[in-house]
N, C-alpha and C positions, 0 to 999 in steps of 0.2 A: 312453782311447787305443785298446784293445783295441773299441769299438764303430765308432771313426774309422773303423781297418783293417777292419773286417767294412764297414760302410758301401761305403768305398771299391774294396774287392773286387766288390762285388754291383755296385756301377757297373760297372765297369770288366769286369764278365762280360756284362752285359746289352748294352752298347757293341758288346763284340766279337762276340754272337752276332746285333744288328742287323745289324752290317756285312759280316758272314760270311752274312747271309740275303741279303743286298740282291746282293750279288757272284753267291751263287749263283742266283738268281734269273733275271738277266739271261743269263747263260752267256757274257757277253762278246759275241754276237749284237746287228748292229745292225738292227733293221727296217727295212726298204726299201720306202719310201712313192712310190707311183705318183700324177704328177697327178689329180685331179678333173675336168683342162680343160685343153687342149692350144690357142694362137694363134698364128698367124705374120702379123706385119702389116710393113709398110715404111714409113716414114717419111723424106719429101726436106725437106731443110733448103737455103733459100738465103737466103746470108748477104745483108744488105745491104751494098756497097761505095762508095756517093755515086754512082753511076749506074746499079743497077736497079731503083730504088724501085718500080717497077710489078709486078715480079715478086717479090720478097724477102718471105720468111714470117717473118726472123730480124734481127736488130738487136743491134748493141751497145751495152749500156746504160749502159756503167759501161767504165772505161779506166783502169790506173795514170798517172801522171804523163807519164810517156814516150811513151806511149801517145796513139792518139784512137778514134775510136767510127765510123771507117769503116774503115781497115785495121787489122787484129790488130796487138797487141802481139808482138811479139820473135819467137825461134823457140819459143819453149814458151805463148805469147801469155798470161805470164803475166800476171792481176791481170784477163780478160777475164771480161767478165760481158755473156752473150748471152740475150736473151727471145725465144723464137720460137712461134708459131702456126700448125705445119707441117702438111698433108693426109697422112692415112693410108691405105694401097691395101694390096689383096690378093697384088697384085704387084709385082716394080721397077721398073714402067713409072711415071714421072713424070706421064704423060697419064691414067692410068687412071682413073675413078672415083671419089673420095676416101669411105671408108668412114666416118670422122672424121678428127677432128683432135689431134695432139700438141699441146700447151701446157705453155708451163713456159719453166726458163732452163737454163743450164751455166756455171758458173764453171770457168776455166783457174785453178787451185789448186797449181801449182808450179814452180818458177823451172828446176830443172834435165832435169823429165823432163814429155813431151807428155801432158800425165793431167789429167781432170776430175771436178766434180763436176755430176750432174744431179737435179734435181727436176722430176716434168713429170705429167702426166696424161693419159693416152689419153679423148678425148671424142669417144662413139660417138650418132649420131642416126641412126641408118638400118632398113630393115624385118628385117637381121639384129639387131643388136644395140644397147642400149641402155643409157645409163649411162656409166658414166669407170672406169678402170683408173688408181693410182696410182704412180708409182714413183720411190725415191731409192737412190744409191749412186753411189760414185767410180767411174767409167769410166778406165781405164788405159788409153789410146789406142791404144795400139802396140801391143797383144793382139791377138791373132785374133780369139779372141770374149773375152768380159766378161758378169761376172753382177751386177746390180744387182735392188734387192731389191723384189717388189709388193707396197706396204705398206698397200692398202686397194682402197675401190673403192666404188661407189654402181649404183643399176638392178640389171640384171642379172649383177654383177659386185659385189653388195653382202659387204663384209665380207673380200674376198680376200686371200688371202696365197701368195705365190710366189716363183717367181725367173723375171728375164726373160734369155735370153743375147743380148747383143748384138753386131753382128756389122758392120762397115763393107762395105756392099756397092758403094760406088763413092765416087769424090769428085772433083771437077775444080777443085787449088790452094786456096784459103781459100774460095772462094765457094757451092759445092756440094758437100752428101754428100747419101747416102744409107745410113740403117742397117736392116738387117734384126731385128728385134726376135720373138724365139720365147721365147714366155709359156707358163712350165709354172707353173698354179695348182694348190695343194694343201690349200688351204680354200677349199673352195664350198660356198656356202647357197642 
């Protein structure tokens, strides 16, 4: 019995002067990690609506029941699953240059609040950059900006991890937005 309690002590001392090393160590201090890589790009999304097939980067692919796959669902357009292959510019001119391309979809993922989910990829071919930028996370719509997570990358953009703030810089009714996307990467290879 008497070996038990000796055992059990020397735990229980070794425990608390781990835990008491580990506390003091840190000082409660959180380190404040500055990007690797700093991007701002814009991305126009147009939705297709059954008569601008010529122009529309976006498409609904998927529709609940109530629903159909040219105009949105409801007011929260829930059970909406959109694929789009949008141009990327340096600026929010629509006409600009396209540096690449967004690719990916958004699912409208709630019945009572305007809030989605995105998966997409920045696909870059130009004489600045090269490679794809990847990103997922729920967009809460009706935020000012929103932070969804960069959870890879390829090229020049191999390996990355970040956070992107996104930011609705215009939209005209279900048809057209545009969002400003400012990409703070904090692993770069």
């Amino acid at each position: 019995m008497e070996v038990k309690n000796l055992i059990l002590s020397f735990f229980l001392l070794f425990l608390l002067v781990g835990i008491s090393s580990t506390t003091a160590a840190s000082n409660g201090k959180i380190k404040v990690r500055r990007p690797c890589k700093r991007l701002v790009f814009y991305f126009h999304d147009i939705i297709y609506n059954g008569r601008n097939s010529k122009n529309a980067t976006s498409a609904i692919v998927g529709a609940p029941a109530w629903g159909n796959r040219t105009i949105m669902a409801g007011q929260s357009h829930f059970g909406d699953l959109v694929v789009f292959d949008d141009p990327i510019t340096l600026d929010n001119n629509p006409h600009s240059t396209p540096v690449g391309r967004a690719q990916g979809f958004y699912l409208y993922d709630q019945k009572d609040i305007f809030t989605a989910w995105l998966g997409f990829s920045f696909v870059f071919n130009s004489t600045q950059h090269k490679g794809s930028i990847n990103f997922a996370g729920a967009d809460p719509l009706m935020n000012k900006t929103r932070d969804i997570s960069v959870v890879g990358g390829t090229g020049d953009f191999f390996m990355a991890r970040g956070i992107a703030t996104l930011m609705t810089d215009a939209f005209e009714g279900e048809v057209y937005f545009r969002l400003r996307v400012d990409i703070k990467l904090y692993e770069c290879w």
